[in-house]
PANURO-74448 format. One record per residue (C-alpha): residue in one letter; x negated, y negated, z. Coordinates in nm, 2 decimals, m for minus. Each point is the difference from the previous one (the first is absolute). Layout:
N
<site><type>A</type><xx>X</xx><yy>Y</yy><zz>Z</zz></site>
...
//
This chain:
58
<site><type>X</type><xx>m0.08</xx><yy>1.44</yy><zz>m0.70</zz></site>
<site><type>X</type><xx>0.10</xx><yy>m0.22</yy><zz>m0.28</zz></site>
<site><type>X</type><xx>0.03</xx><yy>m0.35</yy><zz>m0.07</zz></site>
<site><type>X</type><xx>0.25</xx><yy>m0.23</yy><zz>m0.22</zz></site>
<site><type>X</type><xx>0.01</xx><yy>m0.37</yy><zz>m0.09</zz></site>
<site><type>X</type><xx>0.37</xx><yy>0.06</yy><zz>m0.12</zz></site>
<site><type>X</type><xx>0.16</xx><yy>0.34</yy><zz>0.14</zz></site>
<site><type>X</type><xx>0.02</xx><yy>0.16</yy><zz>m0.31</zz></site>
<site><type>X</type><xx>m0.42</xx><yy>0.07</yy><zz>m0.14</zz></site>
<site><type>X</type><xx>m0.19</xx><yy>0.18</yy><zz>0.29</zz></site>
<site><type>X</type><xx>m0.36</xx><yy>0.02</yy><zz>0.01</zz></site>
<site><type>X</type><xx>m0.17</xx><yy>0.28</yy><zz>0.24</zz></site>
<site><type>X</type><xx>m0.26</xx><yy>m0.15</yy><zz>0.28</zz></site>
<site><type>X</type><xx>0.01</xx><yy>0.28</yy><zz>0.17</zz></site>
<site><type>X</type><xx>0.02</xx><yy>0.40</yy><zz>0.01</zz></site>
<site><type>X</type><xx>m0.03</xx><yy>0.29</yy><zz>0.19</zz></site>
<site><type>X</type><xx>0.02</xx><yy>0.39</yy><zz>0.06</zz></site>
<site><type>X</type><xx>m0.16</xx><yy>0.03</yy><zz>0.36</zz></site>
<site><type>X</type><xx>0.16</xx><yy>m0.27</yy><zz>0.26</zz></site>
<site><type>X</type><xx>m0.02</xx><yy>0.06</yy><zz>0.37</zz></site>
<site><type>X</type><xx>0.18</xx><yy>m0.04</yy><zz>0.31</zz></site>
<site><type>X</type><xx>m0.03</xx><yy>m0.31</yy><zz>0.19</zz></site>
<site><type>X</type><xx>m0.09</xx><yy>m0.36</yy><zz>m0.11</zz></site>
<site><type>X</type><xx>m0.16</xx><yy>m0.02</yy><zz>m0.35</zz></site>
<site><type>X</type><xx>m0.09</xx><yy>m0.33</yy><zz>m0.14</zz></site>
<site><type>X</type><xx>0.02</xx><yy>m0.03</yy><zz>m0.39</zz></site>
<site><type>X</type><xx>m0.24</xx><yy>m0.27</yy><zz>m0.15</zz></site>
<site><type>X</type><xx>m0.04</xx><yy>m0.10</yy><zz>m0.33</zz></site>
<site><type>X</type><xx>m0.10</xx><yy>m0.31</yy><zz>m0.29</zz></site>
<site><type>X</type><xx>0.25</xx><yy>m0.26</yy><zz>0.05</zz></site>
<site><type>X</type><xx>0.27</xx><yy>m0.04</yy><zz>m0.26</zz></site>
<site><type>X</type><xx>0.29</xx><yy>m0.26</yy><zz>m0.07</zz></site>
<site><type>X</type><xx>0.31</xx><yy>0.17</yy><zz>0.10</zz></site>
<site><type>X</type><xx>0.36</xx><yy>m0.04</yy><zz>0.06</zz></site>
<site><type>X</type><xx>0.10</xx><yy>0.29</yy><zz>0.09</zz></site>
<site><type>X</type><xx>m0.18</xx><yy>0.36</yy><zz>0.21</zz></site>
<site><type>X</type><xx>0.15</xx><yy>0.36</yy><zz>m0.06</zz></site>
<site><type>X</type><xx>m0.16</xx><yy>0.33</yy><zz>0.21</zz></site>
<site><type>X</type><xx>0.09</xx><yy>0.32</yy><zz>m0.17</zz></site>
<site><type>X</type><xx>m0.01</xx><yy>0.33</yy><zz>0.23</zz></site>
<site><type>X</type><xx>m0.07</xx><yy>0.27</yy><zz>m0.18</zz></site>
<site><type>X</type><xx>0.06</xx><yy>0.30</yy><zz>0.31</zz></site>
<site><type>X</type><xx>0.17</xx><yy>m0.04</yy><zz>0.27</zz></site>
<site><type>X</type><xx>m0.19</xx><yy>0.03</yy><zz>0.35</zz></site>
<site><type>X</type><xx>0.30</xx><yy>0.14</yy><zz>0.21</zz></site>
<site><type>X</type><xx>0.32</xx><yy>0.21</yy><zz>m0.12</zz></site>
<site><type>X</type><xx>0.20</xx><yy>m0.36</yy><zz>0.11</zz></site>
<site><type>X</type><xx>m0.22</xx><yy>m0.21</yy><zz>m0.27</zz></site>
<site><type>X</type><xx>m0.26</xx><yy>m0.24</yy><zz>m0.04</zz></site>
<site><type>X</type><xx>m0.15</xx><yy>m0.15</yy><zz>0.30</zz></site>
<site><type>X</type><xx>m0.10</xx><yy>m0.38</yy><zz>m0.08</zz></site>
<site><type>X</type><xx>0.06</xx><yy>m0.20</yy><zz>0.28</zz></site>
<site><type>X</type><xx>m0.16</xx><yy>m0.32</yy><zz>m0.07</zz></site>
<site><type>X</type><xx>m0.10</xx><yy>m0.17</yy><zz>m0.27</zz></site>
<site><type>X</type><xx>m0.18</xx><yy>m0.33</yy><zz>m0.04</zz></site>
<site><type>X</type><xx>m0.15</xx><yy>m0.19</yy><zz>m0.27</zz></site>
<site><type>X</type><xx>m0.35</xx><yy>m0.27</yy><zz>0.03</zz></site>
<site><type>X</type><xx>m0.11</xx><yy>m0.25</yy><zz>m0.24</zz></site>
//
C-alpha cells in the first residue's frame, strides 16, 4: 500500500508476500495523505484480483 500527498511521489506504508483469504485488516503509523494506491502483485483467481472493499480510518 502506498501513500501520496500529490499523486505523483508515493511512499510505501505497507508490504506483503503472504496475504490470506478473508478479511485482513492493515494497520499502520498515521501519515498525511491525499491520495491511497494497493499494488497486487499475484493474482488470487485466473479472473484477477479479488479486493472487494476497501475503506480508509483516520
Amino acid at each position: 500500500m502506498e501513500v501520496s500527498q500529490d499523486g505523483v511521489d508515493w511512499t510505501t506504508v505497507y508490504s506483503t508476500s503472504g496475504g490470506k483469504e478473508g478479511i485482513n485488516n492493515v494497520l499502520f503509523n498515521p501519515v498525511d495523505a491525499r491520495y491511497i494506491k494497493v499494488t497486487g502483485t499475484q493474482r488470487n483467481t485466473q479472473y484477477g484480483y479479488s479486493l472487494i472493499e476497501f475503506e480508509v480510518y483516520e
